[in-house]
C-alpha positions in Angstrom: -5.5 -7.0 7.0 -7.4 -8.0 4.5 -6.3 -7.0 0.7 -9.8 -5.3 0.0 -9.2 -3.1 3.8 -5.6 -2.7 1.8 -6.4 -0.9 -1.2 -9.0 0.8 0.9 -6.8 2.8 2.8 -4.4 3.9 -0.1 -7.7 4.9 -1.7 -8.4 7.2 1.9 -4.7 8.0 1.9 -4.1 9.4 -1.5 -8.2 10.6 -2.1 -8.4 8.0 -5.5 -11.2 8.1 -7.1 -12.2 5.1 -9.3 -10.9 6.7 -12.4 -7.6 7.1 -11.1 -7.5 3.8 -9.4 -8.6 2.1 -13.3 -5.8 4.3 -14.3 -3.2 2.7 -11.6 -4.2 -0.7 -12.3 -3.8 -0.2 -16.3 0.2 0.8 -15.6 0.3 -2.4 -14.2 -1.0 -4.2 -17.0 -4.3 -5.5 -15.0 -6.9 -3.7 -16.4 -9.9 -3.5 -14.1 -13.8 -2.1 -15.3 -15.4 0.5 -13.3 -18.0 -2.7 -12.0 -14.8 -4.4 -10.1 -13.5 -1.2 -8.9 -17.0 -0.5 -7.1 -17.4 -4.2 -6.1 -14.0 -4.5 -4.2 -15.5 -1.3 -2.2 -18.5 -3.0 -1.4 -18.8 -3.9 2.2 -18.4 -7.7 3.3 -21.5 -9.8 3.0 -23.4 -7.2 0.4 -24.6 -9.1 -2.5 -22.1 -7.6 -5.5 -18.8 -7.4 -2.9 -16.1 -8.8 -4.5 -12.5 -10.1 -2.7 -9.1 -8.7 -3.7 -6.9 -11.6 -5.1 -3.1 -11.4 -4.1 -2.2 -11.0 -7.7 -4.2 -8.0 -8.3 -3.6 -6.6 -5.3 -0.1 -6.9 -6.5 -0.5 -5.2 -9.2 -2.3 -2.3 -8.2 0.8 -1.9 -5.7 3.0 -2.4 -8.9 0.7 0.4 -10.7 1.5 2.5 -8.0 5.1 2.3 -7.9 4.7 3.0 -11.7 2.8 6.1 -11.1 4.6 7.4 -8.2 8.2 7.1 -9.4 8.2 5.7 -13.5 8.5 2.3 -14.9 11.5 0.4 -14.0 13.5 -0.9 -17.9 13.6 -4.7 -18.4 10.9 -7.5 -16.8 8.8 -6.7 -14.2 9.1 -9.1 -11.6 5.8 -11.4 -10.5 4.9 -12.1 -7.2 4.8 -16.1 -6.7 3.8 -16.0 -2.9 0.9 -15.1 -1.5 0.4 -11.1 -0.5 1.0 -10.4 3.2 1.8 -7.1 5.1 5.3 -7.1 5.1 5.0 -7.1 1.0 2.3 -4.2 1.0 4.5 -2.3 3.6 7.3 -2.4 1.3 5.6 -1.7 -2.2 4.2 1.3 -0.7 7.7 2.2 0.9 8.9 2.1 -2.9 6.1 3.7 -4.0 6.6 6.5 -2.3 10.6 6.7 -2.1 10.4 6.7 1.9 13.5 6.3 3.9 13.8 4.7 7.3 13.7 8.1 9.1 10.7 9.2 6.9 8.8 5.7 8.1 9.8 6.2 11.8 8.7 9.7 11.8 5.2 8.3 10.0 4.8 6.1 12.8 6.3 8.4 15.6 2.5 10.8 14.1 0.4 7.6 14.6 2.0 6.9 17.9 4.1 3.8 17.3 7.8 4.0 18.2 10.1 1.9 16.2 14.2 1.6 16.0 15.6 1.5 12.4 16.8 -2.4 13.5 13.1 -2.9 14.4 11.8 -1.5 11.0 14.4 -3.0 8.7 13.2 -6.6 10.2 10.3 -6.1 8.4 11.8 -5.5 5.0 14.1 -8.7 5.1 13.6 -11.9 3.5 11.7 -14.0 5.3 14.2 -16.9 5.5 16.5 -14.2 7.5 17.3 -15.0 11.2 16.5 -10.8 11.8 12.7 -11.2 9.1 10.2 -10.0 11.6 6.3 -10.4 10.4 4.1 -7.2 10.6 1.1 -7.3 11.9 -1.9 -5.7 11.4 -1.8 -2.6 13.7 1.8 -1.6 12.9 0.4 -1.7 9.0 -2.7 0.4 10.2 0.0 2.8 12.2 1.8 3.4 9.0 -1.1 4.3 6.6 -2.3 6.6 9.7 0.8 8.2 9.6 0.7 8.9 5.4 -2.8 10.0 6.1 -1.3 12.4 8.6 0.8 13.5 6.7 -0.8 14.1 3.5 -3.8 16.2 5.2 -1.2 18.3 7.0 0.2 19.2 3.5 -3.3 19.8 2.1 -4.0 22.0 5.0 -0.8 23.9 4.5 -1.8 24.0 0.9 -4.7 26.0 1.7 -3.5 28.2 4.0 
């Protein structure tokens, strides 16, 4: 999945508007103009569309772990390797404070089944024997699943 499909989603998910996704990128100390923020939206091939580095997709995730939960005391840590799924899985994971049961009932709503063994693979290091890579659908499962989950709780709000 591509970083600009990424930030896409958690844009769908969460129903960010450009302000608030300026705001999220200025916790993480990568300030982005309203220009950028429409450019990375742009669709592929139009003339202004603009690709999402790793780093600044890494910080928006950072941002987003600040907003969600606070800022963490002492150095933030900087991502020297290049962004991939498993990373994005797990900042969001922080992000929002889910739990293995949380995740596998998130993915049980966009009809994946997953063991905790199969899920924690995905959150080792990748030098472990267990690491396991995810892929691109079991990614799309998992925002499907926070979309779920979040429109059920806005159509329980109104109601």
């Amino acid at each position: 999945m591509t970083n600009n499909e990424v930030l896409h989603h958690i844009r769908y998910i969460f129903s960010l508007n450009n302000e608030k996704i300026s705001a999220i990128f200025q916790l993480a100390s990568c300030p982005q103009s309203d220009e950028e923020i429409n450019n990375f939206f742009r669709k592929n091939g139009e003339q202004a569309f603009a690709r999402i580095a790793d780093n600044i997709l890494a910080s928006f995730l950072d941002g987003l772990i600040i907003e969600c939960r606070g800022a963490k005391e002492g150095a933030q840590a900087q991502l020297d390797q290049p962004i991939n799924n498993n990373i994005v899985f797990n900042k969001v994971k922080i992000a929002l404070a889910l739990k293995a049961e949380d995740i596998i009932a998130l993915l049980d709503s966009a009809e994946l089944t997953l063991s905790k063994h199969e899920l924690s693979a995905f959150f080792r290091k990748p030098e472990h024997k267990h690491f396991r890579g995810c892929n691109d659908d079991t990614l799309l499962k998992f925002f499907n699943g926070l979309h779920l989950k979040n429109h059920q709780a806005i159509v329980e709000i109104k109601e």
